[in-house]
N, C-alpha and C positions, 0 to 999 in steps of 0.2 A: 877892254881887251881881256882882262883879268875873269870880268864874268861870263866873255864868250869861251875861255879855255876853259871854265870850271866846266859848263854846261857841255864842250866838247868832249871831255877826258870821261862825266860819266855817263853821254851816248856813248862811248869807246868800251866803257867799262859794261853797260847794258847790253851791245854788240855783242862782246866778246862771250858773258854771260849766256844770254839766247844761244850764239850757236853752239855755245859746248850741251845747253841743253838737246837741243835738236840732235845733237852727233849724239848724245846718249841714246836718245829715244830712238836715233834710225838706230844703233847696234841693237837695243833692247827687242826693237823688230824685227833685224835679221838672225838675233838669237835665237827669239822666239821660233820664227821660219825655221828653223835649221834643229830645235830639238828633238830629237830621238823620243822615240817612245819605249818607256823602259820600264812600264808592267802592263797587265790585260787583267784588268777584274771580272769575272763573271759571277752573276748576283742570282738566284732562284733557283728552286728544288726542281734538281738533276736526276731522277727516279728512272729514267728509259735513255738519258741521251748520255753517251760516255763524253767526260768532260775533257780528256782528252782529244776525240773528235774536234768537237768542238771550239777548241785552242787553237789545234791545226789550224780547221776552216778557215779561221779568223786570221790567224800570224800571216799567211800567205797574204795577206792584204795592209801590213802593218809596217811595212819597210820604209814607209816616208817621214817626213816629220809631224807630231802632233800636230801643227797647224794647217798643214796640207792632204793629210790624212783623210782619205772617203769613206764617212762613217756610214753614205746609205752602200756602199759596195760592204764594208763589213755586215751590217744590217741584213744585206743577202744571204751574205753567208754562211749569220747564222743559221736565217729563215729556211737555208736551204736541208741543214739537216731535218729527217724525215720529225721527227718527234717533237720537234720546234714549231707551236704556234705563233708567238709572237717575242719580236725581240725589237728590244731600244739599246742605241749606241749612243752617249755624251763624253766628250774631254773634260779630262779631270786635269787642269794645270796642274804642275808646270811639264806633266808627263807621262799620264797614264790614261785609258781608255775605261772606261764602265760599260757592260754588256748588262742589260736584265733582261731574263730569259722567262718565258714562261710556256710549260709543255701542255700538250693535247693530253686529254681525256675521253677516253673513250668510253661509248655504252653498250657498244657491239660490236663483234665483228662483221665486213662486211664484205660478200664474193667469198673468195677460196684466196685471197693476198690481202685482206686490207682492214681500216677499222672505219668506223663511223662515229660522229662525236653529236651531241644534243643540240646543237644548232644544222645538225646535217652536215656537215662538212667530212669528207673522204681523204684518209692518207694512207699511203703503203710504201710501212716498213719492211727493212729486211727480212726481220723475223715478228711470225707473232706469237711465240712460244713465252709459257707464262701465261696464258689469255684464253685458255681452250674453255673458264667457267662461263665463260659470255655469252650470249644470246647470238645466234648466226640469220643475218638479213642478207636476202637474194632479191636482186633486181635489175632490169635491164639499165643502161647508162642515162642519169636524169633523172629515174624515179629516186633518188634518193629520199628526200624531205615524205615522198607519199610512203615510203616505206615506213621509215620510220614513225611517220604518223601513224599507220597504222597499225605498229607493233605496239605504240605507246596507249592506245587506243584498247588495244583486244587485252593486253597488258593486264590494263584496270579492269577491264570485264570479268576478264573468266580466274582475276586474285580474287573474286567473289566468292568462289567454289574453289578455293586453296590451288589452284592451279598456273603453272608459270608456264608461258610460253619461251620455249627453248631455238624455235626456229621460224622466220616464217619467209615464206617464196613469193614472190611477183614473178609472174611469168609470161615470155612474148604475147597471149593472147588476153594479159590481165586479167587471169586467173591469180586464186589466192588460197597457199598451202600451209596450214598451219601443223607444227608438232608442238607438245606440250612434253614438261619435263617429265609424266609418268611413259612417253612414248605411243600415246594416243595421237593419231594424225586427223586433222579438222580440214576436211576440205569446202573452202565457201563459195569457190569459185569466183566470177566476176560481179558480184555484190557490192556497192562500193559504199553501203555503210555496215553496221554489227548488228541488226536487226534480227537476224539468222539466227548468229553465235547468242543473243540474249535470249533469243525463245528455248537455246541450247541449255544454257545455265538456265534456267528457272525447271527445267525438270533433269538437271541432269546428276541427284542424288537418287533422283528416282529411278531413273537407268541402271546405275550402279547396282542398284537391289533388284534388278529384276534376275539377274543370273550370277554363278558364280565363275563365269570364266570372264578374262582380263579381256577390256576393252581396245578395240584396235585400229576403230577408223570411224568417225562422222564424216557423211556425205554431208550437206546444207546445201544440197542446189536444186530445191524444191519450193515451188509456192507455198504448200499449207505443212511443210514437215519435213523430217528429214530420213537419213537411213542411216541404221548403226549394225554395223559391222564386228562381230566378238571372234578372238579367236578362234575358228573352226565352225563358225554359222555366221547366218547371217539373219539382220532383224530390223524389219523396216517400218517404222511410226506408221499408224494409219491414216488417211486423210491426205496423204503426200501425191503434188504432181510434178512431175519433172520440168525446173524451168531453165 
């Protein structure tokens, strides 16, 4: 009887043990459940997006507690500011949020509202003031990637002969309008590689010398040549047929 009461008294004493542990562990969880979130870290260079903004976006979605909290709705949030390429949300116990942010880069602008980034991808901010040095690409909806390939393309070409392209147009009939930064306009037409523009650069210090008035427009929409245009005349390669 003596050692049935021993072994009773410490299942009693185990009992009792276990459930104060479990009643800890259920408050620990409904603690948990129920904590407030009481800061927002945002982590990455904020160069275009006000961090302010930003804060907003996000509080508006931070009323619940850390453990019930929707970090892909904050996630959005961020994502939805314009200048926001990519953002990660994690809880940080026992009470805060971790945002890292990382912003779009732009290589051009693009349209007359928007910018274009090196993987092609298009956003349109509020403003694009601050940005007027950029290169300006025009194209109907979709060519993006072919624009830009082929800015990146003529780019390299005609940096041969010290010359930047400033502007270049895609247009409904996929025609192709190039300006350069001295203000000479290149038109290649519907070409769809640089074979044109290379026959351009490989005589086109030679152009320069032939006259001294400022150059104003290459035609390239010729078989065997092209037509150059000076201010106040006009001068067309021989051997050219109109294709």
């Amino acid at each position: 009887m003596k050692l049935l009461a021993g072994i009773t008294s410490r299942s009693l004493v185990a009992f009792i043990t276990l459930m104060a542990l479990v009643s800890l562990g259920v408050f620990a969880v409904v603690e948990t459940e129920r904590r407030a979130i009481v800061s927002v870290r945002v982590a990455g260079e904020l160069r275009h997006t006000p961090r302010a903004d930003l804060e907003s976006a996000v509080a508006a979605h931070t009323n619940s507690s850390l453990y019930r909290v929707d970090v892909d709705r904050i996630r959005g949030a961020a994502m939805a500011q314009a200048w926001v390429k990519h953002a990660s949300v994690r809880r940080v116990w026992p009470d805060s949020l971790h945002i890292a942010v990382i912003e779009r880069e732009p290589v051009a602008r693009w349209q007359s509202n928007g910018f274009i980034e090196a993987d092609a991808s298009v956003f349109f901010p509020p403003s694009l003031e601050g940005f007027e040095d950029l290169p300006q690409l025009d194209g109907p909806p979709g060519t993006e990637t072919e624009v830009l390939d082929r800015f990146m393309s003529l780019r390299s070409v005609l940096g041969s002969v010290s010359r930047q392209v400033v502007r270049i147009t895609l247009d409904e009939r996929h025609a192709w309008l190039v300006e350069l930064d001295s203000g000479v306009e290149i038109v290649i037409g519907q070409a769809r590689d640089n074979r044109t523009v290379e026959r351009l650069v490989a005589v086109f210090h030679d152009i320069l010398r032939t006259t001294p008035s400022p150059l104003e427009r290459v035609d390239l929409r010729y078989t065997n040549g092209f037509a150059v245009r000076w201010k106040g005349k006009t001068q067309t390669q021989p051997g050219e047929e109109q294709g």
